[in-house]
C-alpha positions as a Python dict, from the first residue, in 0.01 Angstrom:
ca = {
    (1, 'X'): (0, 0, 0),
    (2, 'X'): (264, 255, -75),
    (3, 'X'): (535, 44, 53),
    (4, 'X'): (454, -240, -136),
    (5, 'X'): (371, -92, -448),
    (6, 'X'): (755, 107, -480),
    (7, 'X'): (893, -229, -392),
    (8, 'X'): (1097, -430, -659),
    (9, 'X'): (1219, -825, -687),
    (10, 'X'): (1248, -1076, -960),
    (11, 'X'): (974, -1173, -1169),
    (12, 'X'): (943, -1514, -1088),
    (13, 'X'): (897, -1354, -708),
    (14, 'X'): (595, -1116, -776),
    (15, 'X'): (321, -1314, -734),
    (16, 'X'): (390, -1360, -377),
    (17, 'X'): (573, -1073, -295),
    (18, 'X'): (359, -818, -457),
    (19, 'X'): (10, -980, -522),
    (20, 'X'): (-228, -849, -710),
    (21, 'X'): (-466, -1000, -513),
    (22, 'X'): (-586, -1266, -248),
    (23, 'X'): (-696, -1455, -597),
    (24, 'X'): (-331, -1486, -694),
    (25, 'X'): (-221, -1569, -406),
    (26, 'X'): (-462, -1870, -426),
    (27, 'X'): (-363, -1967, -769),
    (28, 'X'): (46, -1941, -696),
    (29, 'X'): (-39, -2146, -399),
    (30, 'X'): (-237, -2390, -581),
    (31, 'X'): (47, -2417, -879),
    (32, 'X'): (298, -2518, -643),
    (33, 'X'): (127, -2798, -493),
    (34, 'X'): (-29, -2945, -784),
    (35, 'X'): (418, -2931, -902),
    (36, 'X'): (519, -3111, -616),
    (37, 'X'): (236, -3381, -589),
    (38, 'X'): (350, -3743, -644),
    (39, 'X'): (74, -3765, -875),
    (40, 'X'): (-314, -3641, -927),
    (41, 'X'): (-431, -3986, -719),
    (42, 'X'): (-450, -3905, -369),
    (43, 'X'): (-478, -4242, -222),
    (44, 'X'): (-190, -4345, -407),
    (45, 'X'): (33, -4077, -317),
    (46, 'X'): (-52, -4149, 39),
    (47, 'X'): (95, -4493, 8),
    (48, 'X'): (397, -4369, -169),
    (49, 'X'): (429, -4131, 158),
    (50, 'X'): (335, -4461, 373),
    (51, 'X'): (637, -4628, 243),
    (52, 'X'): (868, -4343, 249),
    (53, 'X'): (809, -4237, 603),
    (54, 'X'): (882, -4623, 694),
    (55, 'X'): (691, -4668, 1003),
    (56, 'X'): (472, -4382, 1061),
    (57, 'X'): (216, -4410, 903),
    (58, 'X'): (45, -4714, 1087),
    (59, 'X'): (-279, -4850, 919),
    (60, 'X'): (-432, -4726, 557),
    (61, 'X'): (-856, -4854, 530),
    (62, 'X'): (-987, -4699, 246),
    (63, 'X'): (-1332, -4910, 220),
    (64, 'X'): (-1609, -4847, 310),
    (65, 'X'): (-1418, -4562, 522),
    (66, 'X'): (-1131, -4393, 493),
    (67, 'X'): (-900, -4468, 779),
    (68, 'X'): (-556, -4367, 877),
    (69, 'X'): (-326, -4412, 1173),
    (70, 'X'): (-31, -4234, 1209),
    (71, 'X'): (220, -4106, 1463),
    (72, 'X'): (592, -4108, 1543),
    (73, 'X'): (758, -4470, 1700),
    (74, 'X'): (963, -4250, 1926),
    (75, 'X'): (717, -4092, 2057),
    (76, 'X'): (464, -4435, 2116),
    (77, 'X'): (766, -4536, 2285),
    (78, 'X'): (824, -4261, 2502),
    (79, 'X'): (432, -4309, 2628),
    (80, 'X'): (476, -4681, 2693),
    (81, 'X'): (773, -4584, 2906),
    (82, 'X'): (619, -4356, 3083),
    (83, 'X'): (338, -4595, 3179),
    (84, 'X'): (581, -4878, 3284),
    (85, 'X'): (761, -4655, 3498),
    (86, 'X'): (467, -4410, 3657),
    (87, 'X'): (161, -4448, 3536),
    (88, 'X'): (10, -4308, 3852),
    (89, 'X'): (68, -3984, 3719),
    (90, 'X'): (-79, -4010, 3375),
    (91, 'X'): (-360, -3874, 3233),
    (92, 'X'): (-398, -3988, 2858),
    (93, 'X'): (-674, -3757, 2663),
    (94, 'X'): (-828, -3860, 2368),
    (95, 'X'): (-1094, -3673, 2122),
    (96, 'X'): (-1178, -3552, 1752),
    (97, 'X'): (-993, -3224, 1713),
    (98, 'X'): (-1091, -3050, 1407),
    (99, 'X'): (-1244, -3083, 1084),
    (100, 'X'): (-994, -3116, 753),
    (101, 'X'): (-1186, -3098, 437),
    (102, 'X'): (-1399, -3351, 458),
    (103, 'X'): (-1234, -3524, 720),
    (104, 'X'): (-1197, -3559, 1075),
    (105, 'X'): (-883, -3576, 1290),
    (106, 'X'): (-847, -3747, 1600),
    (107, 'X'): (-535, -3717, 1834),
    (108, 'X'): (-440, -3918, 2195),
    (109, 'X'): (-211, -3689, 2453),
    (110, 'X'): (-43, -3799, 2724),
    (111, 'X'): (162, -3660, 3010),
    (112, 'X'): (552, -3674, 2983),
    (113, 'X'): (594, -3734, 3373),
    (114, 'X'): (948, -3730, 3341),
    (115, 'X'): (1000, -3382, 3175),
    (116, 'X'): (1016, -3088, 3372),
    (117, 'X'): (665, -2889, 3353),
    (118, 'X'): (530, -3239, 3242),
    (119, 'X'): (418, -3166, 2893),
    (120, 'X'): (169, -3272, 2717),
    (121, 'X'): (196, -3469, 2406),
    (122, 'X'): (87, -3580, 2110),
    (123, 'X'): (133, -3976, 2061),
    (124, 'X'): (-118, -4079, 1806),
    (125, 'X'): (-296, -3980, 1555),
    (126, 'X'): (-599, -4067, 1269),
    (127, 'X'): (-781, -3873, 951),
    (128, 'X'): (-1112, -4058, 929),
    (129, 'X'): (-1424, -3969, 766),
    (130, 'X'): (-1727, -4059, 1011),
    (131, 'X'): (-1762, -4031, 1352),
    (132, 'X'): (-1876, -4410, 1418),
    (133, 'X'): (-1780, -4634, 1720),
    (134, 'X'): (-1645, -4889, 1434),
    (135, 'X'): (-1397, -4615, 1360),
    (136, 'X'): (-1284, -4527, 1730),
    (137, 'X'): (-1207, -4922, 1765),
    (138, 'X'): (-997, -4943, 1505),
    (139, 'X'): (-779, -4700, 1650),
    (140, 'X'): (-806, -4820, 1995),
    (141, 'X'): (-674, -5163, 1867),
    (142, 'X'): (-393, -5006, 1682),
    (143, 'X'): (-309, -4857, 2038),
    (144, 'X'): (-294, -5132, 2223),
    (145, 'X'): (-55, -5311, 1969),
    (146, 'X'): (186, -5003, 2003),
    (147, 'X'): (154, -4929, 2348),
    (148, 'X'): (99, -5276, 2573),
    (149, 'X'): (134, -5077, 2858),
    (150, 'X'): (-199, -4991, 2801),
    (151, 'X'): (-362, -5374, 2887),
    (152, 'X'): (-113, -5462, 3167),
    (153, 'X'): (-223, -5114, 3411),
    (154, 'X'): (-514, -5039, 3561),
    (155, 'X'): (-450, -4740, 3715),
    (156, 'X'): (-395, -4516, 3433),
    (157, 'X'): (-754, -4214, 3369),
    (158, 'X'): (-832, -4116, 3001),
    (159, 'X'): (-1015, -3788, 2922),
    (160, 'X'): (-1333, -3825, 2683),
    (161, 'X'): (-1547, -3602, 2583),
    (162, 'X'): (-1855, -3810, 2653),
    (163, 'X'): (-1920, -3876, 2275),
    (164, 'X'): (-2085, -4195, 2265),
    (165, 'X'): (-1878, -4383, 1973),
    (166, 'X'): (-1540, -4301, 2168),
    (167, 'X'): (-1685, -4383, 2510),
    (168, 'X'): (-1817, -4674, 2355),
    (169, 'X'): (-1530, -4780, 2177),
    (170, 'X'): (-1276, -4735, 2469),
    (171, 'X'): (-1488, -4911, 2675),
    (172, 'X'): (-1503, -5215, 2442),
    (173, 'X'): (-1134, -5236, 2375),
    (174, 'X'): (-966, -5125, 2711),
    (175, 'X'): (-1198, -5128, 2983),
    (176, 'X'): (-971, -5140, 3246),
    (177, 'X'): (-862, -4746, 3144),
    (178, 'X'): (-1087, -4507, 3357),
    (179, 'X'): (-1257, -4243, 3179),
    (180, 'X'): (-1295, -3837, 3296),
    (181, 'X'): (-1469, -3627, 3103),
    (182, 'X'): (-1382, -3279, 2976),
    (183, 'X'): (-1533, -2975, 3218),
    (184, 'X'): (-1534, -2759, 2922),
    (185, 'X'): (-1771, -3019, 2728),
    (186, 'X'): (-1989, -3084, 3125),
    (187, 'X'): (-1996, -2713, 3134),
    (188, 'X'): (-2118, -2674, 2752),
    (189, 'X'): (-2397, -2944, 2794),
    (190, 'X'): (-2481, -2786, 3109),
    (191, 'X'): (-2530, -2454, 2940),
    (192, 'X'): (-2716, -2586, 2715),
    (193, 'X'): (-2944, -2793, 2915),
    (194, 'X'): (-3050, -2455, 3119),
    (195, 'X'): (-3124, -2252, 2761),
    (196, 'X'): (-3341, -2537, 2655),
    (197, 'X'): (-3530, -2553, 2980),
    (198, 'X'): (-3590, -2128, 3023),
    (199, 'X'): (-3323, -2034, 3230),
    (200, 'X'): (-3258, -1651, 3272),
    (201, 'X'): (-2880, -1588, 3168),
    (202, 'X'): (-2846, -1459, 3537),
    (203, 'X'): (-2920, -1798, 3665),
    (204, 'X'): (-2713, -1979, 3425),
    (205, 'X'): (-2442, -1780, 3546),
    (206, 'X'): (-2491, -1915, 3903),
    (207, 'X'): (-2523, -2305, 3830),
    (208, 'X'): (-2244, -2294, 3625),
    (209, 'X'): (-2004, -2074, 3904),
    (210, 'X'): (-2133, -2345, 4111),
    (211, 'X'): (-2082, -2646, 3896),
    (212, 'X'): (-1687, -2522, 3852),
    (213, 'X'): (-1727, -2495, 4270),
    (214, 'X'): (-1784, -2857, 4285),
    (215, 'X'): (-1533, -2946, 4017),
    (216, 'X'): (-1239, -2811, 4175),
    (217, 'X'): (-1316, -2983, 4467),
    (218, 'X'): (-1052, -3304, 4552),
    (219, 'X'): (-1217, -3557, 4677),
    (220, 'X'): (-1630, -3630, 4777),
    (221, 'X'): (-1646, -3493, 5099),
    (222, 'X'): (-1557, -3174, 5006),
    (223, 'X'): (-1816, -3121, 4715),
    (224, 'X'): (-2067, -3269, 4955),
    (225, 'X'): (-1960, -3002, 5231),
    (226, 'X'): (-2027, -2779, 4912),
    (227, 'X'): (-2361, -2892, 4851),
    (228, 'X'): (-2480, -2899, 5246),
    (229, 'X'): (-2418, -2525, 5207),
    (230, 'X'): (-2620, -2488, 4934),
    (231, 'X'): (-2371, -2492, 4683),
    (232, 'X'): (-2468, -2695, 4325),
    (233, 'X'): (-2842, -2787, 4432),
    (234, 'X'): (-3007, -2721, 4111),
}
């Protein structure tokens, strides 16, 4: 506090050099977005930002949802690529991130097969309000426009979360993509399955250690050696 307090700059640099407090902070924040908005209507400075960022910013529904679809060509190019030239290796991911506000974000990864360390990346993205099946198909039609890829390979496994509107909605639009689900979302509903149903946290412990056994496993055989030995019979 000492440090800051003996400091010195100019004026016009206090408020965020030497705050009074987190409330100025806010309001010097605040200020200098309100300055640099295109103006107070937001859905008409997001078409201004539509038009000036030619290209990225896909689709704009504003009724009765709000509805955007964004994300970079190069990148949409780079994952139809990859999927016309290995798509044996892919593994596309797709789920609702975060909360914004009062909206949601969405993102789809996918595998860069031919980078070294094979990174994972984001291709495409969309800020909607609701989490309805409706929604999830309008971006899932936007994706299949960018990417054809997509409707000419079979071979190619998405990771879903098993929410019902994007299961739902992938499975309407591109059934021919063959959906995993997260083990961190199994493992979750798994958890709370046993809590609902009594389980001491000792057990809990063990069925989970055992469903992770059976997840690492390769191939059917193997989780069913598992399971002869007593492993994952709940």
């Amino acid at each position: 506090k000492k440090a800051i307090s003996s400091c010195t700059c100019p004026p016009e640099q206090t408020p965020t050099n030497l705050p009074r407090n987190t409330k100025q902070l806010r309001n010097t924040r605040f200020a200098a977005q309100h300055k640099s908005r295109i103006s107070s209507d937001a859905l008409y400075n997001l078409h201004e930002i539509a038009y000036d960022l030619n290209g990225f910013i896909r689709s704009i529904h504003t009724y009765p949802d709000l509805e955007v679809v964004f994300g970079m060509e190069e990148i949409i190019q780079e994952l139809d690529t990859t999927l016309a030239l290995n798509s044996k290796g892919q593994l596309l991911s797709y789920d609702t991130t975060f909360q914004l506000g009062n909206f949601y974000l969405s993102a789809l990864l996918f595998r860069h097969t031919f980078i070294t360390n094979v990174p994972i990346l984001p291709a495409l993205f969309m800020i909607h309000e609701r989490k309805f099946t409706d929604t999830h198909v309008t971006f899932v039609r936007i994706l299949k426009k960018l990417v054809p890829q997509l409707t000419k390979n079979s071979q190619v496994s998405i990771v879903l979360d098993r929410e019902r509107a994007i299961t739902n909605a992938f499975q309407k639009e591109l059934p021919s993509l063959f959906p995993v689900y997260c083990w961190n979302h199994i493992l979750r509903d798994v958890r709370r399955w046993l809590s609902s149903h009594g389980a001491p946290s000792v057990e809990k412990e063990i069925y989970l250690d055992h469903l992770r056994q059976l997840l690492h496993q390769s191939n059917k055989n193997a989780q069913d050696a598992l399971e002869a030995a007593g492993i994952g019979r709940f």
